[in-house]
C-alpha positions in Angstrom: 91.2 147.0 26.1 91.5 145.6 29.7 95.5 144.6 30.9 93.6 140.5 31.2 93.3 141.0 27.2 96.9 142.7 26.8 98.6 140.0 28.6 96.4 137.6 26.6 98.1 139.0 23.4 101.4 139.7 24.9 101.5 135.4 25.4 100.5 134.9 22.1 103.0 136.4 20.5 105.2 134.9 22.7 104.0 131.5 21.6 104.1 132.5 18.0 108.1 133.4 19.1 108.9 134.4 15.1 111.1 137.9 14.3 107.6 139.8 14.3 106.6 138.8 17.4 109.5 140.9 18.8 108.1 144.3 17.8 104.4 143.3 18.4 105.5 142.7 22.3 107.7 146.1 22.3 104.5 148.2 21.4 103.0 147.2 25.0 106.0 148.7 27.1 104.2 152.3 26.7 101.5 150.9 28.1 99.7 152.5 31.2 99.5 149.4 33.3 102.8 148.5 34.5 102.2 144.9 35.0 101.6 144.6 30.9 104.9 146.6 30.7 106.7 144.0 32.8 105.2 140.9 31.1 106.2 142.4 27.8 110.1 143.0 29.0 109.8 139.5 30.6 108.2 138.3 27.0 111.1 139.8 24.9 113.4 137.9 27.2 112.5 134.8 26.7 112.6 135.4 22.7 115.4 134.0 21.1 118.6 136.5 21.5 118.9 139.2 18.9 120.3 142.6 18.6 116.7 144.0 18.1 115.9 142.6 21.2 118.9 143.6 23.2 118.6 147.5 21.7 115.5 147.8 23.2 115.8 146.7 26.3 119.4 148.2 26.7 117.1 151.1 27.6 115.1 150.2 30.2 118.1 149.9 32.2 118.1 153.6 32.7 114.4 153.5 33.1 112.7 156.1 36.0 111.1 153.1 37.2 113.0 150.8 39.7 110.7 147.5 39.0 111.5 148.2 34.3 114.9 148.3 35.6 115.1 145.0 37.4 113.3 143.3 35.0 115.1 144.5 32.2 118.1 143.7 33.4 117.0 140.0 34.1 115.8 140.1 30.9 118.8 140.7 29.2 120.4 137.1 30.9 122.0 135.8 28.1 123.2 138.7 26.2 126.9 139.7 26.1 129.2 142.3 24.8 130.6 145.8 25.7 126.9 147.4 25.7 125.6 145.2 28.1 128.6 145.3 30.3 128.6 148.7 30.7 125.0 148.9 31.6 124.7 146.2 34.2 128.0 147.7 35.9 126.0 151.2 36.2 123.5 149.5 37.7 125.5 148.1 40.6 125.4 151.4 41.6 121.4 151.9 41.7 119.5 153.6 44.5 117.6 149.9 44.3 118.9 147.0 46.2 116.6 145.1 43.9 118.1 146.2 41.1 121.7 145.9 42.4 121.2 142.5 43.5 119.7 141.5 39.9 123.2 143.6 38.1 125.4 141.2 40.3 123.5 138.0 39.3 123.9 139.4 35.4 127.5 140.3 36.0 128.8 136.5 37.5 126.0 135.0 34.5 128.1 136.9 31.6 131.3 134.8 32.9 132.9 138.1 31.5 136.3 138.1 33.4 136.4 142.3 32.9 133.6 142.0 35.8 135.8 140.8 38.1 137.4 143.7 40.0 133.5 145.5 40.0 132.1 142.0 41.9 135.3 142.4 44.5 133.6 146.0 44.9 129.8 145.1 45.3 131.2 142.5 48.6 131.0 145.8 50.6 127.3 146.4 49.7 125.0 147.7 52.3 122.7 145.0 51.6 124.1 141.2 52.4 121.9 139.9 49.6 123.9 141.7 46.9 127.2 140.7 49.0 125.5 137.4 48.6 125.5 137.1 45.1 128.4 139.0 44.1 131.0 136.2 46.3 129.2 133.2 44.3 129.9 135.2 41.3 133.2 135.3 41.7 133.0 131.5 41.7 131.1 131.6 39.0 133.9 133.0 36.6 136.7 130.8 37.9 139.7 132.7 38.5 141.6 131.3 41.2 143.0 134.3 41.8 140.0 135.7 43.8 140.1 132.8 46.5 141.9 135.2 49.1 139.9 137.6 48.3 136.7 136.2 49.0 138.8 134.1 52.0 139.3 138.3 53.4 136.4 139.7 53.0 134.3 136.7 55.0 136.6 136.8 57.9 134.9 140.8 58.5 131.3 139.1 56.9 129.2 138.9 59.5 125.8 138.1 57.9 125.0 134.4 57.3 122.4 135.4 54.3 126.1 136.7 52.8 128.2 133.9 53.8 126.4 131.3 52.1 127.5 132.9 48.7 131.1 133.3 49.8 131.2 129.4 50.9 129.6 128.5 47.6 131.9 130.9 45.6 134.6 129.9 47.2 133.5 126.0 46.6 133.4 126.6 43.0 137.0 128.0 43.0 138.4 124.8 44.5 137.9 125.1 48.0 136.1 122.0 48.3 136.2 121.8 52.2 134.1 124.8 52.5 130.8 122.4 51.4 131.0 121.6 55.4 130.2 125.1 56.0 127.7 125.5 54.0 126.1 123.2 54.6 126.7 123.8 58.3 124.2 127.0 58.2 121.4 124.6 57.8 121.5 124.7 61.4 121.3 129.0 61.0 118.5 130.5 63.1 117.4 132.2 60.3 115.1 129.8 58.3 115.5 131.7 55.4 119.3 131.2 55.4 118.3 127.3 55.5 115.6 127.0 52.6 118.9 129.8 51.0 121.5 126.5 51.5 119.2 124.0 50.7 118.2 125.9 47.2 121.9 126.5 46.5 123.3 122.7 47.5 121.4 121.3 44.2 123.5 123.0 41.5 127.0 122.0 43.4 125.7 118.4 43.8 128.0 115.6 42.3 129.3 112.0 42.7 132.0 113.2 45.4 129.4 115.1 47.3 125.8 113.3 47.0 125.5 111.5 50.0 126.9 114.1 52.4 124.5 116.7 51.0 121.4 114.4 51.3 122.4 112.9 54.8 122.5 117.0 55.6 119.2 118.0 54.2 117.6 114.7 55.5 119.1 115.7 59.3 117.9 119.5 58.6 114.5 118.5 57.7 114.5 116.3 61.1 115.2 119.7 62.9 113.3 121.7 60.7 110.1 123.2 62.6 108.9 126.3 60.1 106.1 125.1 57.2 108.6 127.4 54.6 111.8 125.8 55.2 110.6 121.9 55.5 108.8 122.5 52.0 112.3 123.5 51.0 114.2 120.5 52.1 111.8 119.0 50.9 111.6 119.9 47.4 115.5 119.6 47.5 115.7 115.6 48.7 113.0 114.9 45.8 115.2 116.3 43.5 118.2 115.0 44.5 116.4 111.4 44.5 114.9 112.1 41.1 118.4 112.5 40.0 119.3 108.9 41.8 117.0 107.4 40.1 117.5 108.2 37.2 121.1 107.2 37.1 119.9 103.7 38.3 118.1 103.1 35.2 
């Protein structure tokens, strides 16, 4: 059977999404062709959350391969408890910066306040993507407590790919005035920094905060020269007017 016909399968069972489907999609992760082995560990994680589910995938976390890692771990967003916290923390310590990156994002999604003090860790990360993620983490759980913290460690940060999650953690902790600096990197050299500020702006968006943040992404996408970043601003301002609208009606 070709890996077109597999995949084929693999999204109908997907479709079918009943407590069947779940070990129909499993037999496909010995397959031969990695890319059917990464649809079906995508596939299982978008089936509703079960322990069946989460004891196979549990796993693949320790997987030989880099990529069944990654997407195991995204696939187990969602999924909580001891088990799963003790596998994503092993994987903050992966040879993969991939796979690193994707623990952190799982560790601030699990809002599991025993991830703290292993976030605080991963902001002295090689890589300034995973000191990225692991500062807006810390946001993301909500403990005061690691505002000086994050407040230390970005006064030695000198990556703007890394500050924009310390700003936005940081944001989401309270310090409100630190909006202005993020939004202040959408005049960074680096365009992917921009399209990175103009992605993250839309889920910190509120009453208090609207217009600033469209007069800002309507001023960056005056400057903006590079085809990748305009479509980003872009996409952001339609969004952001979607929203208006719909609040007019």
């Amino acid at each position: 059977m070709k890996s077109e016909q597999k995949l084929m399968i693999i999204q109908g069972f997907l479709e079918q999404a009943g407590p069947e489907a779940i070990g129909h999609i499993a037999s496909f992760l010995e397959d031969e062709d990695s890319h059917v082995i990464w649809m079906a560990i995508e596939a299982l994680g978008t089936l509703p959350i079960s322990e069946k589910i989460k004891s196979i995938l549990l796993p693949l976390t320790e997987n030989l391969d880099e990529e069944i890692r990654f997407k195991a771990l995204e696939a187990l967003c969602g999924y909580t408890g001891d088990d799963v916290l003790n596998a994503v923390v092993k994987r903050l310590k992966d040879d993969n910066e991939l796979v690193r990156i994707s623990a952190v994002e799982a560790l601030g999604e699990m809002r599991d306040y025993r991830g703290k003090q292993h976030l605080i860790d991963a902001l002295t990360d090689v890589e300034e993507i995973v000191r990225r993620e692991a500062a807006e983490g810390l946001g993301e759980l909500g403990d005061a407590s690691a505002i000086p913290v994050l407040q230390a460690f970005l006064r030695n940060e000198t990556s703007s790919t890394a500050k924009v999650g310390f700003y936005v953690g940081l944001y989401l902790l309270g310090a409100e005035f630190r909006l202005i600096s993020l939004l202040n990197l959408l005049k960074d050299p680096s365009y992917q920094v921009r399209c990175s500020v103009a992605n993250c702006v839309l889920d910190l968006v509120d009453k208090e905060n609207k217009k600033l943040i469209i007069k800002s992404l309507n001023a960056a996408l005056i400057r903006e020269t590079t085809v990748a970043a305009r479509s980003t601003l872009q996409s952001a301002l339609e969004e952001l007017n979607l929203s208006n609208d719909s609040e007019m009606k």
